[in-house]
C-alpha positions as CSV (number, residue, x, y, z in Angstrom):
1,X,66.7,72.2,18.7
2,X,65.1,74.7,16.0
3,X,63.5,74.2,13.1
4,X,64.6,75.4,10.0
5,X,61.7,77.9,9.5
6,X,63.6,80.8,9.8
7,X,65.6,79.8,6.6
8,X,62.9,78.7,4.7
9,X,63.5,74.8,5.2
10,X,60.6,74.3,7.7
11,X,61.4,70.6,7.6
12,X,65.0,70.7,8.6
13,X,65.9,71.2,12.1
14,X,69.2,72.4,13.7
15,X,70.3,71.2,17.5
16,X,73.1,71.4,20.3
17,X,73.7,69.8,23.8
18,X,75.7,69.5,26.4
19,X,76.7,67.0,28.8
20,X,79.0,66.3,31.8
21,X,78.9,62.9,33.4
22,X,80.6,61.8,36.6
23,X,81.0,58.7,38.1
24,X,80.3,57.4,41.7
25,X,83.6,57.3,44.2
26,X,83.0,53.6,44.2
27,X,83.6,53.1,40.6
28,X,86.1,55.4,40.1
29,X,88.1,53.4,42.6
30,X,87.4,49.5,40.8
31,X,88.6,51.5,38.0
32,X,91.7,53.0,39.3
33,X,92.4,49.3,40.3
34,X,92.2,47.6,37.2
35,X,88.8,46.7,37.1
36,X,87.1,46.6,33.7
37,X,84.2,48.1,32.5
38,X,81.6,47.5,29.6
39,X,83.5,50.1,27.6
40,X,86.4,51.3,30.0
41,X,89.3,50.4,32.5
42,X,93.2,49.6,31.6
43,X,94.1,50.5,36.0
44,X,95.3,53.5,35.0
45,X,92.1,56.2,35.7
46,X,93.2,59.8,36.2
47,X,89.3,60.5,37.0
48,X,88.1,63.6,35.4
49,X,84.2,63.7,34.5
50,X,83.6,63.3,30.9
51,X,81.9,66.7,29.1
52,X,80.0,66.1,26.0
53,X,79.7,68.6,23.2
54,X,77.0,67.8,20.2
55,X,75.7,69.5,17.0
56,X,74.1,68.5,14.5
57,X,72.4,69.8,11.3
58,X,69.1,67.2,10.1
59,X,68.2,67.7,6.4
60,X,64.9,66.4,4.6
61,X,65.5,65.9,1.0
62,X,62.5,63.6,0.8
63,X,59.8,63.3,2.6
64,X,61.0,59.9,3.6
65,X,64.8,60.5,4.2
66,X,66.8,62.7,6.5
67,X,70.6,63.1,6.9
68,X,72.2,64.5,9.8
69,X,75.7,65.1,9.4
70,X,76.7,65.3,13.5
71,X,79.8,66.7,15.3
72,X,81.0,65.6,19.0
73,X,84.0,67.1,21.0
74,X,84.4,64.8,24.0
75,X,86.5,66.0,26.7
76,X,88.1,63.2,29.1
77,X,86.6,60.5,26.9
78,X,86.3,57.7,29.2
79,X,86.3,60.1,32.5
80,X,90.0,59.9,31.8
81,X,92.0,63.4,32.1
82,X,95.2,61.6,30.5
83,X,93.1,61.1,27.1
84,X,91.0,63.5,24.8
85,X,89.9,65.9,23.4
86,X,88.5,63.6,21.0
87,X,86.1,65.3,17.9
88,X,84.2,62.9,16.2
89,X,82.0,63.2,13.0
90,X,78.9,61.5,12.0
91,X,76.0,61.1,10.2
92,X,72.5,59.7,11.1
93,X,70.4,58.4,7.9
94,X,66.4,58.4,8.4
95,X,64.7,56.5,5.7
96,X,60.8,55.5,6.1
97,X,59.0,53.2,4.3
């Protein structure tokens, strides 16, 4: 993450991360056999681990609001090989009071 010194916009900042998650054997096995998950599971896992790729961009207008417009790419969404990539889009909205 950087601020936005360098431009001239000391309050904005500017940010990137990566990810890779895994899951244990164990899981990936209750998986593979149909077993549900809080977000995941339809018995058909083709285990990969998930990889997580983030941007974003965080703007102050006012010194009380900030936007973030946000960009994901998500590889093996799901630590499912047979799905993805997925990009998703965002935006964050700070407001203070």
């Amino acid at each position: 993450s950087y601020k936005g010194t360098l431009w001239h916009r000391p309050d904005d900042r500017v940010g990137s991360a990566v990810a890779s998650n895994m899951l244990s054997s164990e899981h990936r096995a209750y998986l593979a056999a149909g077993g549900l998950d809080f977000n995941i599971g339809d018995g058909r896992l083709s285990y990969a681990p998930e990889q997580v790729w983030e941007t974003y961009y965080a703007m102050q207008f006012w010194k009380h609001l900030t936007l973030a417009p946000d960009i994901q790419l998500i590889k093996n969404p799901a630590y499912n090989a047979a799905r993805g990539p997925v990009v998703i889009g965002g935006l964050r909205v700070h407001l203070e009071f």
